[in-house]
N, CA, C and O of each residue as an XYZ file, in Angstrom:
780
protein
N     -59.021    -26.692     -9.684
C     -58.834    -26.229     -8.328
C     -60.193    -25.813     -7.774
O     -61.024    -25.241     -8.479
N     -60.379    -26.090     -6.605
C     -62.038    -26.306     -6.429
C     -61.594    -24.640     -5.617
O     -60.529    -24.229     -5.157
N     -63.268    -23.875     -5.755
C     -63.224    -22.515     -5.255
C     -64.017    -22.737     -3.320
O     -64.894    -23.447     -2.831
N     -63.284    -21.916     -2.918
C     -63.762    -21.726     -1.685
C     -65.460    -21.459     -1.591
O     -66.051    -21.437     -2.671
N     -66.261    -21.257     -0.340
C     -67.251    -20.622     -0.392
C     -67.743    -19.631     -1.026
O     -68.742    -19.517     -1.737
N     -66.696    -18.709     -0.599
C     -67.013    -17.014     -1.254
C     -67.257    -17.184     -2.694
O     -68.187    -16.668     -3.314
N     -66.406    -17.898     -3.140
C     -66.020    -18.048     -4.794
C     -64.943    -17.112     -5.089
O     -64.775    -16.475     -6.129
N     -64.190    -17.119     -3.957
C     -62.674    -16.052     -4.459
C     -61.219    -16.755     -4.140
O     -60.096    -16.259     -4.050
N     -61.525    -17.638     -4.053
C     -60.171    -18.004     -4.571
C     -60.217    -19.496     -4.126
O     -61.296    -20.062     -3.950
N     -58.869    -20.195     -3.928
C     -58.744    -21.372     -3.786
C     -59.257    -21.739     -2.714
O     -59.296    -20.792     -1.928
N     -59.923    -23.225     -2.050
C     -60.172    -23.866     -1.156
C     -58.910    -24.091      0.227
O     -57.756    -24.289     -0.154
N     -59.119    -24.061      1.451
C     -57.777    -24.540      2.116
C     -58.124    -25.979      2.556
O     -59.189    -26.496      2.893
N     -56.771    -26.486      2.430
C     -57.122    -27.745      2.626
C     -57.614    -28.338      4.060
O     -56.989    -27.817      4.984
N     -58.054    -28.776      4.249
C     -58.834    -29.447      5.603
C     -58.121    -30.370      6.466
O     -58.484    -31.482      6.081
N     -57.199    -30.533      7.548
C     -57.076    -32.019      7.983
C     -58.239    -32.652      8.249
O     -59.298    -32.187      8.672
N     -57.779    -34.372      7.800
C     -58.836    -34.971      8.403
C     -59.047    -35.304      9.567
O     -58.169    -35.073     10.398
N     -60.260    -35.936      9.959
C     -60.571    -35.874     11.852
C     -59.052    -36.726     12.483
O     -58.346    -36.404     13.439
N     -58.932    -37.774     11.630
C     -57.930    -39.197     12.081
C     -56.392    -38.328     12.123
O     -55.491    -38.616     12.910
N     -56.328    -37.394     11.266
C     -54.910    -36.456     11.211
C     -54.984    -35.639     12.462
O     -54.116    -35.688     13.333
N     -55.738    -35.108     12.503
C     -55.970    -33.729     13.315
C     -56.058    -34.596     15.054
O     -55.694    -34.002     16.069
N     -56.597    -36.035     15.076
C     -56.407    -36.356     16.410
C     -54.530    -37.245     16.623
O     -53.735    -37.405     17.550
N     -54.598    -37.609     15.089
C     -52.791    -38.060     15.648
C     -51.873    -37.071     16.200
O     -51.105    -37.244     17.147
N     -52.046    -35.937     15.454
C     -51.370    -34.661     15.593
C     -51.826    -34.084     17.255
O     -50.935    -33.615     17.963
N     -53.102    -34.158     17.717
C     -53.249    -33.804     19.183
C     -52.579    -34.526     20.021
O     -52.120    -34.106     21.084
N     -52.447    -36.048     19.448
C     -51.948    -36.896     20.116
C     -50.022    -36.725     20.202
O     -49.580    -36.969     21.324
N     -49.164    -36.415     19.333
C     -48.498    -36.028     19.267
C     -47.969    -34.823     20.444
O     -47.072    -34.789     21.287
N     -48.999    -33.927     20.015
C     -48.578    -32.586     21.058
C     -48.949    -33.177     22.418
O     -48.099    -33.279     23.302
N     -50.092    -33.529     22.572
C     -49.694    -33.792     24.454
C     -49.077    -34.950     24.737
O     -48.937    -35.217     25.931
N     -48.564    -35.910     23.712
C     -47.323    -36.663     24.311
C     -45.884    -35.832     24.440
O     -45.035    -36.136     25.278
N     -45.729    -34.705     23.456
C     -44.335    -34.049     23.526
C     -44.342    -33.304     24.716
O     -43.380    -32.999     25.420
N     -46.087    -32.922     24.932
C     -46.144    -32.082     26.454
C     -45.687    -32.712     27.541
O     -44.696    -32.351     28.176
N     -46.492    -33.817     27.833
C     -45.932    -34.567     28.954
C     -44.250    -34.497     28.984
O     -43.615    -34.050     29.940
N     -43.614    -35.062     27.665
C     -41.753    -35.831     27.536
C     -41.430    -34.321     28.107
O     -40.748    -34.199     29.125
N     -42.030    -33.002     27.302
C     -41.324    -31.747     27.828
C     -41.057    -31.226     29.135
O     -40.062    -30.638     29.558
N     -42.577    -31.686     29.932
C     -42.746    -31.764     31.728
C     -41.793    -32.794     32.303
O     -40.907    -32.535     33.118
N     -42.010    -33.748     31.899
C     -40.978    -34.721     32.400
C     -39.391    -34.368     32.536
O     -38.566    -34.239     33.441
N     -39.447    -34.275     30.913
C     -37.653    -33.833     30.799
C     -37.053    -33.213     30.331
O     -35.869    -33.446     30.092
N     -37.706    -32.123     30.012
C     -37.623    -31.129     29.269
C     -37.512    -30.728     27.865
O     -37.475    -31.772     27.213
N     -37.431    -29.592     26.999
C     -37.357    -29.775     25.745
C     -36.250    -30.507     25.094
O     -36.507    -30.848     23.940
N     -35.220    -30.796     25.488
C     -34.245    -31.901     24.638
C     -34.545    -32.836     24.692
O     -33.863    -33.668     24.095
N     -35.773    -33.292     25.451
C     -35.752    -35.000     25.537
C     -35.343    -35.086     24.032
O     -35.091    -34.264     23.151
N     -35.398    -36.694     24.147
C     -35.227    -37.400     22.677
C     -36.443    -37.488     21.890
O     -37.435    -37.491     22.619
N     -36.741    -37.569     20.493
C     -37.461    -37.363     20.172
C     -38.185    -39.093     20.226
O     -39.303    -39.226     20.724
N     -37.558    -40.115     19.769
C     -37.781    -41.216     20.321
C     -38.388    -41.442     21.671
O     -38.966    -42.527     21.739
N     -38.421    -40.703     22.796
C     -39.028    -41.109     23.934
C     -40.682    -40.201     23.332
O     -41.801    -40.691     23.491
N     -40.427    -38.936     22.705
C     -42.077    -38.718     22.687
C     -42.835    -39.671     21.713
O     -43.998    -39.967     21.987
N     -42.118    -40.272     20.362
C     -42.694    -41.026     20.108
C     -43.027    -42.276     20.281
O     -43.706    -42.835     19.419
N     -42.588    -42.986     21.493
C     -42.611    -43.761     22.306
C     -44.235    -43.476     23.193
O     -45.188    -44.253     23.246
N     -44.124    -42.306     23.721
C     -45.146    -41.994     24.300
C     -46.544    -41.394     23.808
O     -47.528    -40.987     24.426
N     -46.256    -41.495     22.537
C     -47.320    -41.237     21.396
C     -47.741    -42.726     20.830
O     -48.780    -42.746     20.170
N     -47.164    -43.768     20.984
C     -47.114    -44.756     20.264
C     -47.265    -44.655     18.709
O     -48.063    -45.245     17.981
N     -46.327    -43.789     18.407
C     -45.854    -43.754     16.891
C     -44.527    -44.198     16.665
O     -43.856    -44.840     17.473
N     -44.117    -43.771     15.346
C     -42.861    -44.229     15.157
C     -42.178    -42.790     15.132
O     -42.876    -41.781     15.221
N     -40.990    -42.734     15.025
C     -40.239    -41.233     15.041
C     -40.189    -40.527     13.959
O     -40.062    -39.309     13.835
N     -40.352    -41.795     12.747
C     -40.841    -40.602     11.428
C     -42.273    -40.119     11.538
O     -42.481    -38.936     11.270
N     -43.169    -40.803     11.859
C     -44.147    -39.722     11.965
C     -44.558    -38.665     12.735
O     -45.674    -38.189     12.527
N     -43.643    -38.088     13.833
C     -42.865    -37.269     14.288
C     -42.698    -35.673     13.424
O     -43.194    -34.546     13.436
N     -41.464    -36.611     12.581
C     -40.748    -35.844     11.546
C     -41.628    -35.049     10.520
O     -41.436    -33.928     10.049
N     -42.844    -36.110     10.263
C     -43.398    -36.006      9.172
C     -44.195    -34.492      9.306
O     -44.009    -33.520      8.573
N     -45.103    -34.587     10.422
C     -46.203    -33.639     11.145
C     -45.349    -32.503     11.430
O     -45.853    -31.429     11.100
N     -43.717    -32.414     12.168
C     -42.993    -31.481     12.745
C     -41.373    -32.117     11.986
O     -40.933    -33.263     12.076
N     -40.933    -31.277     11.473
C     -39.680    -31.394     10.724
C     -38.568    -31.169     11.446
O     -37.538    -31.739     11.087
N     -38.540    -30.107     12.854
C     -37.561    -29.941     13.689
C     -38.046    -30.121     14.915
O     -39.261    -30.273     15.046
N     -37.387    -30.134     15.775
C     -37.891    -29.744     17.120
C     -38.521    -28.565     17.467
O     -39.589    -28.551     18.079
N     -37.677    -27.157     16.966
C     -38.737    -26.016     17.272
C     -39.946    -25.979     16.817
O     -40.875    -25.677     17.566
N     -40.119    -26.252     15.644
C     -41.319    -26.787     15.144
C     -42.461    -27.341     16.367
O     -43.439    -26.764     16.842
N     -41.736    -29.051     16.714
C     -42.669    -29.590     17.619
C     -42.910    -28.402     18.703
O     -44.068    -28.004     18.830
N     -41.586    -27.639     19.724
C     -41.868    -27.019     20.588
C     -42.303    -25.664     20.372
O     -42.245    -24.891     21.328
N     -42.752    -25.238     19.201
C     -43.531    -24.138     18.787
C     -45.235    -24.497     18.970
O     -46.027    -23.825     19.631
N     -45.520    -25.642     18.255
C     -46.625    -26.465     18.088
C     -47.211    -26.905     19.798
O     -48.438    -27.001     19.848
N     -46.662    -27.102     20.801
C     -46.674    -27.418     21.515
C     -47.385    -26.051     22.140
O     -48.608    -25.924     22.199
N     -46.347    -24.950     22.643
C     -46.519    -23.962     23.102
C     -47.950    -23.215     22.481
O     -48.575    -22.410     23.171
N     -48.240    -23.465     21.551
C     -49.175    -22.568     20.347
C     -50.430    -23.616     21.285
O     -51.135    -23.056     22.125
N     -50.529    -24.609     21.110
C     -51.649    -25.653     21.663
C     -52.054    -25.346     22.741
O     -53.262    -25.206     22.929
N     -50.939    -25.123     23.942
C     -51.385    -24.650     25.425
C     -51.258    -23.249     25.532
O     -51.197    -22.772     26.665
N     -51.196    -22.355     24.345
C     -51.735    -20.976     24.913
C     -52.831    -21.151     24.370
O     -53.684    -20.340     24.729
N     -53.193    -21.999     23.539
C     -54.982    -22.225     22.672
C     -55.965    -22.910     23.699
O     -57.079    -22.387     23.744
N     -55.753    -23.965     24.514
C     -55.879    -24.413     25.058
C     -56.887    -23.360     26.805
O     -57.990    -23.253     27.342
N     -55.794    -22.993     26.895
C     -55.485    -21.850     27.957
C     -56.661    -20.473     27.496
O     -57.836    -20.325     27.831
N     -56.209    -20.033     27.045
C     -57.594    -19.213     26.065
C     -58.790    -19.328     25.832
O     -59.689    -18.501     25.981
N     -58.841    -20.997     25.231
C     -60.633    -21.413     25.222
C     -60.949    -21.530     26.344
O     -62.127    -21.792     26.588
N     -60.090    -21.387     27.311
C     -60.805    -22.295     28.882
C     -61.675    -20.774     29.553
O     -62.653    -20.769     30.301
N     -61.124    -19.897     29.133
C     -61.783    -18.692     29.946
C     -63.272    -18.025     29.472
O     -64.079    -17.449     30.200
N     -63.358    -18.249     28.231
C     -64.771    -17.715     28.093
C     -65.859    -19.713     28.613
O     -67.078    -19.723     28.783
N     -65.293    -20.552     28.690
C     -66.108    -21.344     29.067
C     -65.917    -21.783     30.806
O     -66.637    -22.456     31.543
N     -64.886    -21.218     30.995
C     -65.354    -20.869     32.592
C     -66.148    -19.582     32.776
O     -67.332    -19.918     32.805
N     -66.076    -18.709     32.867
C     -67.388    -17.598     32.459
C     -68.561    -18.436     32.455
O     -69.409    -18.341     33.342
N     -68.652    -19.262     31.488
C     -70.132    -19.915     31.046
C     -70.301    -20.073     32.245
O     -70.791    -19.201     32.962
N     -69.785    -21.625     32.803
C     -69.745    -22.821     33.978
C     -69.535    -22.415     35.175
O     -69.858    -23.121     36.131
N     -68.954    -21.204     35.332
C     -68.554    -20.811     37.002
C     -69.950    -20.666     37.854
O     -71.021    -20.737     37.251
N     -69.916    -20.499     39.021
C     -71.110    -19.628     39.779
C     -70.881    -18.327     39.583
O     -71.737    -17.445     39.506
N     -69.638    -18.203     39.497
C     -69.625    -16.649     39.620
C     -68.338    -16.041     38.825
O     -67.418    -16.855     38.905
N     -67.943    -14.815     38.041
C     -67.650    -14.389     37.616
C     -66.171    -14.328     38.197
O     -65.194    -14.439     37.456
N     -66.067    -14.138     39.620
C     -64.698    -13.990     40.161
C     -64.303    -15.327     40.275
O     -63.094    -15.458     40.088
N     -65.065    -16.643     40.582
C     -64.617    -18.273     40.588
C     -63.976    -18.293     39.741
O     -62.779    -18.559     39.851
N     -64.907    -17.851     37.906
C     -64.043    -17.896     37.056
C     -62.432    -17.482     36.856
O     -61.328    -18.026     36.821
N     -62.958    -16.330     36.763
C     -61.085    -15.302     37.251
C     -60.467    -16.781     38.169
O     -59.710    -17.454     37.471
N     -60.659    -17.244     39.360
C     -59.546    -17.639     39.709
C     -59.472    -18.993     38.976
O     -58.338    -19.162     38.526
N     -60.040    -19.682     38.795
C     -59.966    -20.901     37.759
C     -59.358    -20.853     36.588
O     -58.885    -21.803     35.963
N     -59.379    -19.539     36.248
C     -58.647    -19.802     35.347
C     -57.399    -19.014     35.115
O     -56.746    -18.869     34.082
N     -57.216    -18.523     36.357
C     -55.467    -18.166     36.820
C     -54.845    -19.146     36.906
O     -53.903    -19.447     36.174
N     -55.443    -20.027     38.150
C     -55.008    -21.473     38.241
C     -54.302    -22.186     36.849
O     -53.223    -22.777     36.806
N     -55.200    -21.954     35.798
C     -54.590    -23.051     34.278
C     -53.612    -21.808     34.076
O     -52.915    -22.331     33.207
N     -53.164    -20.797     34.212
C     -52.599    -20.034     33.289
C     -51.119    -20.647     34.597
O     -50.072    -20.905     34.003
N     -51.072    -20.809     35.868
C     -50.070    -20.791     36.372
C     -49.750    -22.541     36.138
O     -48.592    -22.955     36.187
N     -50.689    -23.285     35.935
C     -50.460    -24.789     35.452
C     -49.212    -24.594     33.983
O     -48.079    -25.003     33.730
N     -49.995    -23.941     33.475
C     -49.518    -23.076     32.283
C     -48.090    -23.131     32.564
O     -47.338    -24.059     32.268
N     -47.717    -21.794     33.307
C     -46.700    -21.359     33.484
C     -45.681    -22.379     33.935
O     -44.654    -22.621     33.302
N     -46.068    -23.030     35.203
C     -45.022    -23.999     35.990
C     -44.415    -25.504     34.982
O     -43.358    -26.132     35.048
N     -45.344    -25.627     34.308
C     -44.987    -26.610     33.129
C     -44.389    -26.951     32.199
O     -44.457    -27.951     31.483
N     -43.522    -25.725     32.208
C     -42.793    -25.201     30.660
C     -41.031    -25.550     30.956
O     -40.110    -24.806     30.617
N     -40.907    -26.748     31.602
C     -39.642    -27.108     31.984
C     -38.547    -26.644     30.618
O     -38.577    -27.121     29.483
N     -37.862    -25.863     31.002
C     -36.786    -25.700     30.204
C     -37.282    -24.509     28.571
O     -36.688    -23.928     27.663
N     -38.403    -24.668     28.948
C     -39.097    -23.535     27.271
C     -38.547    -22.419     27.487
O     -38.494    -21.665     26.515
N     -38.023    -21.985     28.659
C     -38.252    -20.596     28.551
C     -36.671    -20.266     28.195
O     -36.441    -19.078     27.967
N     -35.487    -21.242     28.116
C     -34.214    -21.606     27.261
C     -34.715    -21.453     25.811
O     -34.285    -20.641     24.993
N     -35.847    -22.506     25.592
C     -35.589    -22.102     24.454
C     -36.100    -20.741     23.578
O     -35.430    -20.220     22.687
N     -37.200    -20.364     23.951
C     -37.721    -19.344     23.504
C     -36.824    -18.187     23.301
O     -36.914    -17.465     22.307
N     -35.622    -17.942     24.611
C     -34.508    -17.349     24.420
C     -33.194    -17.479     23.626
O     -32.108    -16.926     23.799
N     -33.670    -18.503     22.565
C     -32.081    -18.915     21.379
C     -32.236    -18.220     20.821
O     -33.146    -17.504     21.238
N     -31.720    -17.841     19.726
C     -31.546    -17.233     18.365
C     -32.443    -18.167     17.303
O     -32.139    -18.024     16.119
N     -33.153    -18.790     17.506
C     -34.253    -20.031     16.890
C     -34.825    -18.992     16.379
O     -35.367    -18.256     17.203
N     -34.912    -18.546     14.798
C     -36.280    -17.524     14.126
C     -37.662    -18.203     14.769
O     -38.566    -17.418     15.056
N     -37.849    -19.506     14.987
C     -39.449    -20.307     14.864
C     -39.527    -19.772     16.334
O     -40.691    -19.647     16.716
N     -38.534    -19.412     17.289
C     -39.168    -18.850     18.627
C     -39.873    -17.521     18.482
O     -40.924    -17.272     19.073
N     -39.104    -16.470     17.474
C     -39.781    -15.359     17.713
C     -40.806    -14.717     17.611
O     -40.817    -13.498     17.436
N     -41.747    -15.384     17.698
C     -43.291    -14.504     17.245
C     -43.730    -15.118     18.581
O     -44.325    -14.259     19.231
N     -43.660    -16.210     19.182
C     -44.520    -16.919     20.357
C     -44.691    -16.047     21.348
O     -45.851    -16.097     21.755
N     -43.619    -14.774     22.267
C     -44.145    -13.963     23.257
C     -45.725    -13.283     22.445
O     -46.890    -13.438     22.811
N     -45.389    -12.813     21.714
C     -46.528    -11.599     20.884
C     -48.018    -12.549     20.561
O     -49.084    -12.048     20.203
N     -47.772    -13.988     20.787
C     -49.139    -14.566     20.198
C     -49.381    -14.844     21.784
O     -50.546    -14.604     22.102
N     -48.475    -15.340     22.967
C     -48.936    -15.509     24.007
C     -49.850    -14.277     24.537
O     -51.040    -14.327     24.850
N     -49.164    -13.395     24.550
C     -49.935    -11.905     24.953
C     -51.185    -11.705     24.267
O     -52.265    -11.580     24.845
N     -50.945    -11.668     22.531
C     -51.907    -11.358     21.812
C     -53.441    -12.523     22.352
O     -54.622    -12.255     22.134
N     -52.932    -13.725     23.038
C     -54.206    -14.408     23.022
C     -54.796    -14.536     24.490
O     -55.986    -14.725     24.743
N     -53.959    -14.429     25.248
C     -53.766    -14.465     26.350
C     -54.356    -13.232     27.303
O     -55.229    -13.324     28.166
N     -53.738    -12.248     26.954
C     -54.474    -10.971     27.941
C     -55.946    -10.502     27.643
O     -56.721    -10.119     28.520
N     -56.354    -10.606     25.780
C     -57.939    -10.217     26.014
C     -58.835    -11.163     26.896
O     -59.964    -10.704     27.070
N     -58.609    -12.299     27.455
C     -59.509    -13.482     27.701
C     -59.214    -12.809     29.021
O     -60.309    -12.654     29.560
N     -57.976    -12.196     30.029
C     -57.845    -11.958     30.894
C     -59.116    -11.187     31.316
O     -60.170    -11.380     31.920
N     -58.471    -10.244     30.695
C     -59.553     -8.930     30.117
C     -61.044     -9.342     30.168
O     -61.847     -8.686     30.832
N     -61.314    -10.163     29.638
C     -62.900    -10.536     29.253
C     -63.242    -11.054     30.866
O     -64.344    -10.693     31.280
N     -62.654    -11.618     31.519
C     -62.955    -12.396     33.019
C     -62.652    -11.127     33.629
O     -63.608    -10.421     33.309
N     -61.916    -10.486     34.280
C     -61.693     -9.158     34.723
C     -62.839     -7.834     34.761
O     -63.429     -7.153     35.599
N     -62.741     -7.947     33.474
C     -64.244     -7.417     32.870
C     -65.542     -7.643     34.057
O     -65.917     -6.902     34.966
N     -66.034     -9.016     33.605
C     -67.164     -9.533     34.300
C     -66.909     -9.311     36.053
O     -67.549     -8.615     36.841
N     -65.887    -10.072     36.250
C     -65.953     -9.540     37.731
C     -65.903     -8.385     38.599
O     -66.105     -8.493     39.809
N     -65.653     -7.330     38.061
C     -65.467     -6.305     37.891
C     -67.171     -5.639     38.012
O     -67.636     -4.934     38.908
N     -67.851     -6.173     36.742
C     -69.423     -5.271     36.320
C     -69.891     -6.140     37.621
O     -70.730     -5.515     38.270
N     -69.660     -7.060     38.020
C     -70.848     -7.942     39.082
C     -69.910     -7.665     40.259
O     -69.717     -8.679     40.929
N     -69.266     -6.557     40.701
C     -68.947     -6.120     42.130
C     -68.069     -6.923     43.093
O     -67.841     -6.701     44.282
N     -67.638     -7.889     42.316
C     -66.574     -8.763     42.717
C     -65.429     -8.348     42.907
O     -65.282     -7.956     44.064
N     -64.502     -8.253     42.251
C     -63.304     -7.549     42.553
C     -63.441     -5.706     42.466
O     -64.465     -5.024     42.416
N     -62.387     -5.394     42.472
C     -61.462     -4.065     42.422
C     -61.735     -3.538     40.923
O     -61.255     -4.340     40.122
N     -62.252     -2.626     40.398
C     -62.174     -1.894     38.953
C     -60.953     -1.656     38.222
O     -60.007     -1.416     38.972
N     -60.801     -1.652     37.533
C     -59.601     -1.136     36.699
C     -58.276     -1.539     36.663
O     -57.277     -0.859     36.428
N     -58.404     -3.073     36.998
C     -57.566     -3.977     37.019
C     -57.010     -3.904     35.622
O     -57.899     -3.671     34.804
N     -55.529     -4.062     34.981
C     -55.334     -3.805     33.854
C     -55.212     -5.451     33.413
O     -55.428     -5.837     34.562
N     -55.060     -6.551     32.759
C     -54.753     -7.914     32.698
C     -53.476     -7.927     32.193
O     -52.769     -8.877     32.528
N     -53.128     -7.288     31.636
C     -51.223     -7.680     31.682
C     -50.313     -7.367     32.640
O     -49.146     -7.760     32.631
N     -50.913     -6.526     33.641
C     -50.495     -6.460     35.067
C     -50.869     -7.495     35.792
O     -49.944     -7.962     36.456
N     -51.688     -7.924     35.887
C     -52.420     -9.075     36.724
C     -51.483    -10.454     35.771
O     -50.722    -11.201     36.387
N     -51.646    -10.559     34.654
C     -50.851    -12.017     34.131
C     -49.675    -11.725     34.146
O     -49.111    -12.811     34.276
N     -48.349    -10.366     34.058
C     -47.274    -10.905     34.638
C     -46.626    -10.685     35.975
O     -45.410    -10.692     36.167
N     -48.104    -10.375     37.414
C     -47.677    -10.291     38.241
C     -47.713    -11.825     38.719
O     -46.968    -12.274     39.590
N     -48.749    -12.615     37.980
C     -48.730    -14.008     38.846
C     -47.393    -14.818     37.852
O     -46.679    -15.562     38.524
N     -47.100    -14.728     36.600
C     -45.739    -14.867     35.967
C     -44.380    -14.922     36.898
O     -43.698    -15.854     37.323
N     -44.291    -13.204     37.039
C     -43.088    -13.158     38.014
C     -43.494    -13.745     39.387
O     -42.498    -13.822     40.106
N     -44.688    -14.212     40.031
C     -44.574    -15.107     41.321
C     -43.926    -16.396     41.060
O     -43.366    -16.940     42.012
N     -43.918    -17.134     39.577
C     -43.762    -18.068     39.077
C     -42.525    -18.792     38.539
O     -42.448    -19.984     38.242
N     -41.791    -18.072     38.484
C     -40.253    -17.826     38.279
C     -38.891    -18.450     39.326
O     -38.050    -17.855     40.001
N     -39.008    -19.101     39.215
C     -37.886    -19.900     39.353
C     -38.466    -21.667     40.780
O     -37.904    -22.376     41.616
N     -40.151    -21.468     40.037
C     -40.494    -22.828     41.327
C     -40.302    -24.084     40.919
O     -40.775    -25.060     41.501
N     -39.393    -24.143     39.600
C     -38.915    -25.383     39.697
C     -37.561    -25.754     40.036
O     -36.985    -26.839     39.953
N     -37.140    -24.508     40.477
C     -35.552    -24.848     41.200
C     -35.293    -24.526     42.696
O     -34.197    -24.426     43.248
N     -36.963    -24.334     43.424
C     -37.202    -24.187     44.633
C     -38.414    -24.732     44.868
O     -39.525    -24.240     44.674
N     -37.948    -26.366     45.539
C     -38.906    -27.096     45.857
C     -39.320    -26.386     47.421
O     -40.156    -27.138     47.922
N     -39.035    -25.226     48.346
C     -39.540    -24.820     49.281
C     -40.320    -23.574     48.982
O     -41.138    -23.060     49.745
N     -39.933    -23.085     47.630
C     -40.983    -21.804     47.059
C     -42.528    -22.600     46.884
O     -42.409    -23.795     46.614
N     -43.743    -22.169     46.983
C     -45.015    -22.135     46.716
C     -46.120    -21.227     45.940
O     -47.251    -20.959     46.344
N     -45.450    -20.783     44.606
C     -45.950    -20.229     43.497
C     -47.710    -20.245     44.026
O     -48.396    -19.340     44.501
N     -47.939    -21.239     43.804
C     -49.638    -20.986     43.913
C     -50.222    -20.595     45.326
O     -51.425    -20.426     45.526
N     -49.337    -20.482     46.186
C     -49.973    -20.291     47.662
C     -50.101    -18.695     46.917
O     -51.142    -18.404     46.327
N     -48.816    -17.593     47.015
C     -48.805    -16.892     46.381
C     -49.576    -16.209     45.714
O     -50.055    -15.128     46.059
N     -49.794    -16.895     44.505
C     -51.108    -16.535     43.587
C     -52.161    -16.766     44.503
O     -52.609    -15.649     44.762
N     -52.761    -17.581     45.099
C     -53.880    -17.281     45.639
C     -53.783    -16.127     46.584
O     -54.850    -15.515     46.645
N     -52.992    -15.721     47.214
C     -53.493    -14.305     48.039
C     -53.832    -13.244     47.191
O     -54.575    -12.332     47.553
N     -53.101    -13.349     45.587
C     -53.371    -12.254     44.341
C     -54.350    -12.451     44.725
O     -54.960    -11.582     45.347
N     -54.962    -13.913     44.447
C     -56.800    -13.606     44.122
C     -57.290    -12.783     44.996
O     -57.631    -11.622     44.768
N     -57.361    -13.538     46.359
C     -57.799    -12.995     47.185
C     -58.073    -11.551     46.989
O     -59.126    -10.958     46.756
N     -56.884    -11.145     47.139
C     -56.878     -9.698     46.893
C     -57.158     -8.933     46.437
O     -57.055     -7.801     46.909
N     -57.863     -9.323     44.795
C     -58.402     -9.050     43.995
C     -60.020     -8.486     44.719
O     -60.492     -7.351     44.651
N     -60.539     -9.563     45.313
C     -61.867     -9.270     45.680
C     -62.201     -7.667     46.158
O     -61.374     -6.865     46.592
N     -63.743     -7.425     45.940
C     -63.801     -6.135     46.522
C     -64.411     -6.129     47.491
O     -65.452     -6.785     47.442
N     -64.031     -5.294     49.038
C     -64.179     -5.682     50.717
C     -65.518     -4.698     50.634
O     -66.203     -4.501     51.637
């Protein structure tokens, strides 16, 4: 058994690059089938849209919660890295903040039917609120932060107030094609600024 770096205990195993991109490939084809048609699609149409076969599906994800755990876990990861590299790339500290409200409400509006499931009795649902939060509000935090020290917005903005006030704007705009979630959120921003 080969030893890790440290020399304390076992090695973990590595995917390889060719695994680790079938498997990406996988999750944003189940993303799309999930936007499209929600989490029951068939599993045959995502692997259709993966151009795999349905056992290798099975193989990578054994159930569906599985896949739609895997899924969800990807776009709060996803969602997360994007904020310290908008920080980098923005002009400005508050651009950032709203750029990357924007992905968090892309985020949000996308989740056709997840939020059924997250609410079953499914054990593989229950940890996902606590990792969304857990990954989700420091990055808030970290953009908030900055705009904040560079005189941009309002001080003492808390970020789990701010992520589930644009949340609850978000709530129910796929069963009201005359609601406008993001018009909405943008006056948050707005508002945010400091006059």
């Amino acid at each position: 058994m080969a030893d890790n770096a440290s020399g304390s205990g076992p090695a973990v195993p590595r995917k390889r690059a060719d695994a680790r991109r079938n498997e990406q490939t996988l999750l944003d084809a189940a993303a799309a089938a999930f936007l499209a048609s929600g989490v029951e699609v068939p599993v045959r149409d995502i692997a259709a849209r993966a151009g795999v076969g349905v056992g290798t599906i099975y193989r990578h994800f054994p159930t569906r919660a599985d896949l739609i755990v895997a899924v969800y876990r990807h776009q709060v990861e996803t969602c997360a890295e994007a904020g310290p590299a908008l920080l980098a790339t923005s002009a400005t500290p508050h651009a950032a903040l709203a750029r990357w409200i924007h992905l968090f409400v892309d985020f949000l509006v996308t989740k056709h039917g997840l939020a059924g499931a997250l609410q079953s009795d499914d054990a593989a649902f229950g940890s996902l609120h606590a990792y969304f939060l857990d990954r989700l509000v420091p990055v808030c935090a970290q953009l908030l932060a900055a705009a904040a020290e560079a005189g941009e917005i309002v001080p003492d903005l808390a970020a789990y107030d701010l992520l589930r006030g644009v949340g609850n704007l978000c709530i129910g705009v796929e069963n009201d094609t005359r609601y406008h979630a993001r018009r909405m959120v943008d006056l948050v921003i707005a508002g945010l600024r400091r006059h």
